[in-house]
C-alpha positions in Angstrom: 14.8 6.4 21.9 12.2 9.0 21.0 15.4 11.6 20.6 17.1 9.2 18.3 14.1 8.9 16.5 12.8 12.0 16.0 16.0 14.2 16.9 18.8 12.6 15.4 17.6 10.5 12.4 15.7 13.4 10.7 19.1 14.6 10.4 20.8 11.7 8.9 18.5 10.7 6.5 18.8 14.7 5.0 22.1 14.0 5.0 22.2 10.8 3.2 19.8 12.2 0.7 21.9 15.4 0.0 25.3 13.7 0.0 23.7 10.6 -1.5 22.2 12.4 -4.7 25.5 14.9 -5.0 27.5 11.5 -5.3 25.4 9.9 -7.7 25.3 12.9 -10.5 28.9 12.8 -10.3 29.9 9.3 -10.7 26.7 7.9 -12.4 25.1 9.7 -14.2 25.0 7.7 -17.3 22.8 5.2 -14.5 20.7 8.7 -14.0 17.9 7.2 -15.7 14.7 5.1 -14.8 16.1 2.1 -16.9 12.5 2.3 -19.0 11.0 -1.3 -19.8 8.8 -0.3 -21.9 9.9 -2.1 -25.3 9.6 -5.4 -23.5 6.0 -4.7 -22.3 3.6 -1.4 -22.4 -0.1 -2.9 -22.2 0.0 -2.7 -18.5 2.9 0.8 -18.3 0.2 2.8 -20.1 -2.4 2.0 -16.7 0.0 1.7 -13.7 2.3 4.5 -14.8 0.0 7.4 -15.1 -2.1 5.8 -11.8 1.0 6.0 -9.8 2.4 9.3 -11.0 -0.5 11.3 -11.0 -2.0 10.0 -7.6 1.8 10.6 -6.4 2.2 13.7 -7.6 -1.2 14.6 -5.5 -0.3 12.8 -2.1 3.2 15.0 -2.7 0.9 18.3 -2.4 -1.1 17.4 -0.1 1.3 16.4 2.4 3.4 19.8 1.7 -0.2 21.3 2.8 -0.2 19.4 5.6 2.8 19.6 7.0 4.3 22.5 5.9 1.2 25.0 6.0 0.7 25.4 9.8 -3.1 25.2 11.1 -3.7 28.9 12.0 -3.1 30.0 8.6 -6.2 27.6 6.9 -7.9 29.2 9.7 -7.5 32.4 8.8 -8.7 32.3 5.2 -11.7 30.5 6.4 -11.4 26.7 6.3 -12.2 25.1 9.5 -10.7 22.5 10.9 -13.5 20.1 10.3 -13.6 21.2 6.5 -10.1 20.8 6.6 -10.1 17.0 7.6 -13.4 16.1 5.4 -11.1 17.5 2.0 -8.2 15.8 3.7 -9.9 12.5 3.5 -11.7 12.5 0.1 -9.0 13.9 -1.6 -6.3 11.8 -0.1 -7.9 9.4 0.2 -8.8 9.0 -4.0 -5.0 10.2 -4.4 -3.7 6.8 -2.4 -6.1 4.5 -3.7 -4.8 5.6 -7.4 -1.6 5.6 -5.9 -1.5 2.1 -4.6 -3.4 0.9 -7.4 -0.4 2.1 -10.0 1.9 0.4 -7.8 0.4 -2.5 -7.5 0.1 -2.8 -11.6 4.0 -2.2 -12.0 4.7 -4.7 -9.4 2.4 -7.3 -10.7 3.7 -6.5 -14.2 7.2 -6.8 -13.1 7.0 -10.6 -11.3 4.7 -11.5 -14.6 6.7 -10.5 -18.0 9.7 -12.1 -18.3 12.1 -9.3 -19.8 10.7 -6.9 -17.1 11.1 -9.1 -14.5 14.8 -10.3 -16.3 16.0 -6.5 -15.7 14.4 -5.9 -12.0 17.3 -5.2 -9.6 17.4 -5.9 -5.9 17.5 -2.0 -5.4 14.2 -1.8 -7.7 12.8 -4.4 -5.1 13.7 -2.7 -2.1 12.3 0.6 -3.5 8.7 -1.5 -4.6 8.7 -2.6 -0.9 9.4 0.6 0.5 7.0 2.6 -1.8 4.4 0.2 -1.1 4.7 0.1 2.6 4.9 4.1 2.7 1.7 4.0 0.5 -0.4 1.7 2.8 0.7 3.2 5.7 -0.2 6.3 4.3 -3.7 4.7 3.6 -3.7 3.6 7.0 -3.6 6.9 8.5 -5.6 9.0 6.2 -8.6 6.3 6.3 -7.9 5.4 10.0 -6.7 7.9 11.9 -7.9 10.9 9.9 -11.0 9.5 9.8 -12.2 8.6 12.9 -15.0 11.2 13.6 -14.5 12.9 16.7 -11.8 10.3 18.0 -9.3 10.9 14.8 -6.1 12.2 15.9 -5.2 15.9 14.8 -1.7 15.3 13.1 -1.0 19.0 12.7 -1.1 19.5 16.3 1.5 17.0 16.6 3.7 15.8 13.3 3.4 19.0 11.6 4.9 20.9 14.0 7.5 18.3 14.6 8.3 19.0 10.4 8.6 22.1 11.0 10.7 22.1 14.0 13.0 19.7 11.8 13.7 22.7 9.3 14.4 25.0 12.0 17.3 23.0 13.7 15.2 22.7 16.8 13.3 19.6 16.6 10.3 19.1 18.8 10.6 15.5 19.9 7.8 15.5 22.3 5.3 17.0 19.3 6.1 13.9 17.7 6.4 11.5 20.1 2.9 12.2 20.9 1.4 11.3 17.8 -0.4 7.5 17.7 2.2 4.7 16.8 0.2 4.1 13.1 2.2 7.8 12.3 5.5 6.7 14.0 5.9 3.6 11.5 4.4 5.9 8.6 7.0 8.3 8.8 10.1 5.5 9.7 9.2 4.3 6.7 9.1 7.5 4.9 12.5 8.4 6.4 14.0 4.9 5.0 12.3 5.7 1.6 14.7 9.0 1.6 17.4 7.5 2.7 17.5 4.7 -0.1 16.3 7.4 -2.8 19.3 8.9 -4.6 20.6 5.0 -5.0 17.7 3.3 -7.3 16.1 4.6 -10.0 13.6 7.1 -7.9 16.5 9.7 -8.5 15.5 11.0 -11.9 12.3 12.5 -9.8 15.2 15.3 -9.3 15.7 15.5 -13.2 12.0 16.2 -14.5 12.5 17.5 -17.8 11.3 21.0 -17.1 12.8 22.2 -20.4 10.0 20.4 -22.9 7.9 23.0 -21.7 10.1 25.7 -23.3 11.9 24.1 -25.9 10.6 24.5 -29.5 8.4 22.3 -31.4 9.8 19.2 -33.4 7.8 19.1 -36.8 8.0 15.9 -38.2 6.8 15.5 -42.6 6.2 12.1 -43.8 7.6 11.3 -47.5 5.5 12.8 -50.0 4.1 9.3 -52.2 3.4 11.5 -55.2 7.1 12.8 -55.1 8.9 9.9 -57.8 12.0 8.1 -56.9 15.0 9.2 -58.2 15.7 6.6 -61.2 19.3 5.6 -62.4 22.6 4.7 -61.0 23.0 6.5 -57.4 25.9 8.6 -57.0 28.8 6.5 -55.5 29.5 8.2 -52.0 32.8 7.3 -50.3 34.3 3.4 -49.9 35.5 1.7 -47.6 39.6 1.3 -48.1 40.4 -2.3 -48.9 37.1 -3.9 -49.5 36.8 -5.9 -52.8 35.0 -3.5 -54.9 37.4 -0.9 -54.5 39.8 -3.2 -55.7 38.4 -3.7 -58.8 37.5 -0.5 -59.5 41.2 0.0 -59.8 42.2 -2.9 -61.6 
């Protein structure tokens, strides 16, 4: 089981994601979009959105730090493994609470406004389940198992390497294996999150539109009131063939 797990459906789930997205940009991507509700209701999008985005956007950097940069190299430029833990628990801590708290805005506004609720898919409510399980879960570690004191498990001992090992073609299932069951069930669930991505509307994460940052300035000039309207006849621009007043323009 633990080689199923940990060293054959890492690699399924990369696939599904890969092949997954490539299929989706070539027969949908007109559906490319988040299907934006926010002319039905934007009291509670201007609170959950930037909550769940921004506290995202820091839970995404801080797990690339913690999985990805291995623990010898923090060592080396002088954070210690304590000091290491104590920033991985205030910071990631504030980050999921934001997080969760976004989440937990959208949702409520989606089940409460009508036309919101009206244009909820069952792929939107698998990816709100899924996002909020990962979340929690996530929660559940950083608070729990993180921060334990001298009991909290060391998950760069264990799942980092396993990450790592992932990327290199040689999985190390027993790494992982090791780790407490609170970051088996965190990371299933982060797997099926993945797996699901390219078909709802989480896919446009991929598109970010990078360009506004380089693109020229739009200048927009309001109508100048002390500028008179043109008086007289307008000029007649082109009719339609057919109508009535064409008809009598001839006659």
């Amino acid at each position: 089981m633990d080689v199923l797990l940990w060293g054959v459906l890492p690699y399924l789930v990369i696939a599904t994601l890969v092949l997954g997205t490539v299929w989706r940009y070539r027969y949908d991507k007109f559906g490319w979009t988040t299907r934006s509700s926010q002319l039905y209701e934007s009291r509670l999008l201007r609170i959950g959105s930037p909550l769940f985005h921004f506290g995202i956007l820091v839970v995404f950097i801080g797990h690339v730090g913690g999985l990805v940069v291995p623990e010898n190299w923090t060592e080396k430029v002088g954070i210690s493994e304590d000091l290491y833990h104590v920033n991985a628990l205030l910071l990631g801590g504030i980050a999921g609470v934001c997080t969760l708290a976004g989440i937990v805005i959208l949702v409520v506004r989606r089940r409460t406004s009508g036309p919101v609720f009206m244009a909820t898919t069952v792929n939107d409510k698998l990816m709100y389940v899924l996002l909020v399980g990962a979340i929690v879960l996530g929660l559940w570690t950083t608070l729990v198992a993180v921060g334990a004191g001298s009991d909290a498990h060391n998950y760069r001992e264990t799942v980092s390497p396993w990450f790592r090992s992932v990327w290199r073609l040689d999985p190390d299932v027993e790494a992982m294996a090791a780790a407490p069951v609170q970051f088996h069930v965190h990371v299933l669930v982060g797997m099926l999150l993945f797996a699901v991505w390219p078909f709802t509307r989480l896919v446009h994460a991929f598109t970010a539109p990078v360009h506004y940052l380089f693109r020229p300035y739009i200048v927009y000039r309001s109508r100048d009131a002390r500028i008179p309207a043109p008086t007289g006849r307008p000029r007649a621009g082109w009719s339609p063939v057919g109508t009535p007043d064409r008809d009598r323009r001839t006659r």
